[in-house]
DOFIBA-543248 format. One record per residue (C-alpha): residue number from 1; residue in three letters; x, y, z. Coordinates in nm, 2 decimals, always signed. Layout:
<sites>
+-----+------+--------+--------+--------+
: seq : type :   east :  north :     up :
+-----+------+--------+--------+--------+
: NUM :  ALA :      X :      Y :      Z :
...
+-----+------+--------+--------+--------+
</sites>
This chain:
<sites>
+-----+------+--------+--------+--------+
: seq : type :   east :  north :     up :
+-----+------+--------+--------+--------+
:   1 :  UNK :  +1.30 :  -0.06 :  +1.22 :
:   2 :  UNK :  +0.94 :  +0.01 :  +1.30 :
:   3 :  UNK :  +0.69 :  -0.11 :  +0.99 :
:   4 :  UNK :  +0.51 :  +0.23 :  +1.02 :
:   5 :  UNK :  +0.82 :  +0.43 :  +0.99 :
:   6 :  UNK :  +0.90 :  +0.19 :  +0.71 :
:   7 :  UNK :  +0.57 :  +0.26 :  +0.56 :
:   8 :  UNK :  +0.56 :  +0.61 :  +0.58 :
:   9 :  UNK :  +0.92 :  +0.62 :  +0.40 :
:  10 :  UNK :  +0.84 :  +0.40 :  +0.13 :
:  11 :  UNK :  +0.49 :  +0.62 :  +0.08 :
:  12 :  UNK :  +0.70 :  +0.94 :  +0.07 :
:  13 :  UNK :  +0.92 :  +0.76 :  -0.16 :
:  14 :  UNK :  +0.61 :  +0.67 :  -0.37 :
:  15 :  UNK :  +0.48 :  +1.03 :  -0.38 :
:  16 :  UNK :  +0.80 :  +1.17 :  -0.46 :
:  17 :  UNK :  +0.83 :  +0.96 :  -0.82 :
:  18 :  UNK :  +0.47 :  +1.04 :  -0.90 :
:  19 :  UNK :  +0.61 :  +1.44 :  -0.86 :
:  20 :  UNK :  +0.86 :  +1.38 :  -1.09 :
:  21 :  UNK :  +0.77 :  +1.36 :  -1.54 :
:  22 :  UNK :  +0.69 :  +0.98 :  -1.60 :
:  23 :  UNK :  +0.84 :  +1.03 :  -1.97 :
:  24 :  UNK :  +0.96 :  +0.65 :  -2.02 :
:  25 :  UNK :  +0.94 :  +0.32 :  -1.90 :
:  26 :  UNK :  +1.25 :  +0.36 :  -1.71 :
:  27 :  UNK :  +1.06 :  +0.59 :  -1.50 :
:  28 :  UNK :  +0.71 :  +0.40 :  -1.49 :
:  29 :  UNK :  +0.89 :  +0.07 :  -1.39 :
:  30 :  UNK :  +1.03 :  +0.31 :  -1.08 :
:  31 :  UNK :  +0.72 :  +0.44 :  -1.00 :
:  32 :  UNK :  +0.59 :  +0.08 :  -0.99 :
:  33 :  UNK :  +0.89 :  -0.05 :  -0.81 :
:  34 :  UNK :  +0.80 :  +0.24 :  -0.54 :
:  35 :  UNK :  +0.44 :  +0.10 :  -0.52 :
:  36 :  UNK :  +0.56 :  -0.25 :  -0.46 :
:  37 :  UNK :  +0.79 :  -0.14 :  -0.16 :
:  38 :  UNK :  +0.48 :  +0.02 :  -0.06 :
:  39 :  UNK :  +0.23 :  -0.24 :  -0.08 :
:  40 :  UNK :  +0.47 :  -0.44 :  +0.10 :
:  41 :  UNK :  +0.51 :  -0.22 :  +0.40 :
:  42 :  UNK :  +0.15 :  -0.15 :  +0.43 :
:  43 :  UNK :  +0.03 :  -0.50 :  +0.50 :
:  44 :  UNK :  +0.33 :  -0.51 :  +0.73 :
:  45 :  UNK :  +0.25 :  -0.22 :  +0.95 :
:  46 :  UNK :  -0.09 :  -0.38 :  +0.95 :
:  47 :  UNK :  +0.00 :  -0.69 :  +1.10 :
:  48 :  UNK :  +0.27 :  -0.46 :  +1.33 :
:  49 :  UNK :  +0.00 :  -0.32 :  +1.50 :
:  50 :  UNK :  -0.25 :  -0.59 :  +1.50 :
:  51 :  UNK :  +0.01 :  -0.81 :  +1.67 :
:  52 :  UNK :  +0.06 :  -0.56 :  +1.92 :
:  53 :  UNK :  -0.31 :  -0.63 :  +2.00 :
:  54 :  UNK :  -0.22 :  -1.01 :  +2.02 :
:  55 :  UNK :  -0.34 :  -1.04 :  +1.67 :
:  56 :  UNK :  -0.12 :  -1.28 :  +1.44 :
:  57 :  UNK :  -0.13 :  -1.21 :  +1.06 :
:  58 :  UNK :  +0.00 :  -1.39 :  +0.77 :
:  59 :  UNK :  -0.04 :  -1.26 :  +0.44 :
:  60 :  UNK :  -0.15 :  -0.93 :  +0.25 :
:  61 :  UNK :  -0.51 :  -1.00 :  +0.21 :
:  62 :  UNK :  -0.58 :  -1.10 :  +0.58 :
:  63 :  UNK :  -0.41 :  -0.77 :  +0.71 :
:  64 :  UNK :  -0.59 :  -0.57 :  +0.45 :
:  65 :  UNK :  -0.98 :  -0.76 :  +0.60 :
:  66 :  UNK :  -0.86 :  -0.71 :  +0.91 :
:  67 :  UNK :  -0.73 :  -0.35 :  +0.85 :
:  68 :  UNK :  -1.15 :  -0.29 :  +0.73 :
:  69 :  UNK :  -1.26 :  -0.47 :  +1.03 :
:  70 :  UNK :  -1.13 :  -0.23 :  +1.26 :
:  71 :  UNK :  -1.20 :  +0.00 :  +1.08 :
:  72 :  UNK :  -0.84 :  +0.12 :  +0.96 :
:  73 :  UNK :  -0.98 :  +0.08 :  +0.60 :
:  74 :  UNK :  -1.34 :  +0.18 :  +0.46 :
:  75 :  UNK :  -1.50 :  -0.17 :  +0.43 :
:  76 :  UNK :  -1.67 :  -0.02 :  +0.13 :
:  77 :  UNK :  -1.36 :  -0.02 :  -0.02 :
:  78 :  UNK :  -1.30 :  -0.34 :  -0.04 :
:  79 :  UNK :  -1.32 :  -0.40 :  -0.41 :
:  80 :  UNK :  -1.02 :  -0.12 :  -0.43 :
:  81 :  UNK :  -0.79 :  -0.31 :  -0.20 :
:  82 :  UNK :  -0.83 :  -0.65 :  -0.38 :
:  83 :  UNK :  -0.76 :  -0.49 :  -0.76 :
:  84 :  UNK :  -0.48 :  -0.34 :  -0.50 :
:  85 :  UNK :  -0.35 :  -0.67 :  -0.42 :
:  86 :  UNK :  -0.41 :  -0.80 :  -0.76 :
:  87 :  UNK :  -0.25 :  -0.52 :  -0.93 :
:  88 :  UNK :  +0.08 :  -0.59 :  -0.70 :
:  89 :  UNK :  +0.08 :  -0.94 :  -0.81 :
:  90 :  UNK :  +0.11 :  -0.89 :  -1.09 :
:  91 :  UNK :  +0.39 :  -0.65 :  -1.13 :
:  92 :  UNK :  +0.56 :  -0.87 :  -0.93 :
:  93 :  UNK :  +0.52 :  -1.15 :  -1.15 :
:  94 :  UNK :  +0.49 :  -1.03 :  -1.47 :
:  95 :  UNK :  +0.61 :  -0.75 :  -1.69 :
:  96 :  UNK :  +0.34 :  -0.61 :  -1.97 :
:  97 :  UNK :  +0.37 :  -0.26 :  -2.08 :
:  98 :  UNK :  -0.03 :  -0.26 :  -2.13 :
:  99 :  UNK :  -0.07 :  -0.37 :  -1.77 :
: 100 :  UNK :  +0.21 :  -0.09 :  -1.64 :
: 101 :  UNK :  +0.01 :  +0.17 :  -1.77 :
: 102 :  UNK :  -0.31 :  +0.04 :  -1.64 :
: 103 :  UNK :  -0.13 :  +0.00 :  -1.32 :
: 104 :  UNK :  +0.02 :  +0.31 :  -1.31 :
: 105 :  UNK :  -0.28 :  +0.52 :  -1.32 :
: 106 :  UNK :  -0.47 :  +0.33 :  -1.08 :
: 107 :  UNK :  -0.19 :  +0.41 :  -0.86 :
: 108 :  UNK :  -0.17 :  +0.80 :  -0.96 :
: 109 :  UNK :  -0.51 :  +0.80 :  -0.90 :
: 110 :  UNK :  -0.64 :  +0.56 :  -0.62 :
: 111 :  UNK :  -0.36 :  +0.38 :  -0.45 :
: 112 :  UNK :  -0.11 :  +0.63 :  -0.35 :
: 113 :  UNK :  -0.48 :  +0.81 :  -0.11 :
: 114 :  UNK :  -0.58 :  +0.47 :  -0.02 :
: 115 :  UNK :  -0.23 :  +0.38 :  +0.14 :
: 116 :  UNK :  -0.27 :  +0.78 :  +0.26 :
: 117 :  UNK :  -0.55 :  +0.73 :  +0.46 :
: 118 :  UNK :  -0.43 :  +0.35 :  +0.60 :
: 119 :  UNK :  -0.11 :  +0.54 :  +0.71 :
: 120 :  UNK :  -0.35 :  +0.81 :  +0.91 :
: 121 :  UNK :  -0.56 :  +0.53 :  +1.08 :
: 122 :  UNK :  -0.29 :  +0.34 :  +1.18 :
: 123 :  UNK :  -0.11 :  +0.64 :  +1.30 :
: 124 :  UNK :  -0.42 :  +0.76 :  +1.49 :
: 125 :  UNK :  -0.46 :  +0.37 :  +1.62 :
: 126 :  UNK :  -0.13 :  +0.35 :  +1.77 :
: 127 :  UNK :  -0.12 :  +0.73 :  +1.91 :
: 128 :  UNK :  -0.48 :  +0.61 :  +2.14 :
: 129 :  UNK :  -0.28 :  +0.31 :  +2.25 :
: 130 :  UNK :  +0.01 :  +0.45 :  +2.35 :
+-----+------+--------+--------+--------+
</sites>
């Protein structure tokens, strides 16, 4: 399956738990889960469409610096996209409920617009190039 269909799914997917009442951790741990997915298939539609510009691409943060030097990411936010990676590392990794909350409202309110507006570039990329 294409990595940008993926990653618009899994950012619908996102957007539709955050529409929902977060009234346990039952459904914060979702709502993170959802991020994770979408983390995941954000960096890959990255290095999708980089490779189809003969660009190879190995890991999360080099898709993300590439991503802002082509512009498919604000290079100014930069520090956003790190705490991004950071933040998915460690709810990978770890489990605090401290941390999930944290977490979650960075992703209620910065996350799920950043990975909006990678979607639209990328989208918008790939639509020139056709």
């Amino acid at each position: 399956m294409n990595p940008l269909h993926n990653f618009r799914d899994t950012l619908s997917e996102l957007k539709a738990y955050l529409a929902l009442p977060i009234q346990n951790d039952r459904d914060k741990a979702g709502v993170i889960q959802a991020f994770e997915f979408t983390f995941e298939q954000s960096w890959k539609a990255i290095q999708k469409v980089a490779g189809e510009t003969g660009v190879t691409l190995a890991n999360p943060k080099s898709a993300f610096i590439f991503a802002m030097q082509n512009g498919w990411i604000d290079p100014s936010s930069e520090p956003q996209w790190l705490e991004l990676l950071k933040d998915r590392n460690l709810t990978t990794h770890t489990y605090q409920r401290k941390l999930a909350n944290e977490v979650l409202s960075r992703i209620q309110r910065d996350y799920v617009n950043m990975f909006q507006g990678l979607l639209s570039h990328l989208e918008n990329f790939q639509a020139k190039n056709a």
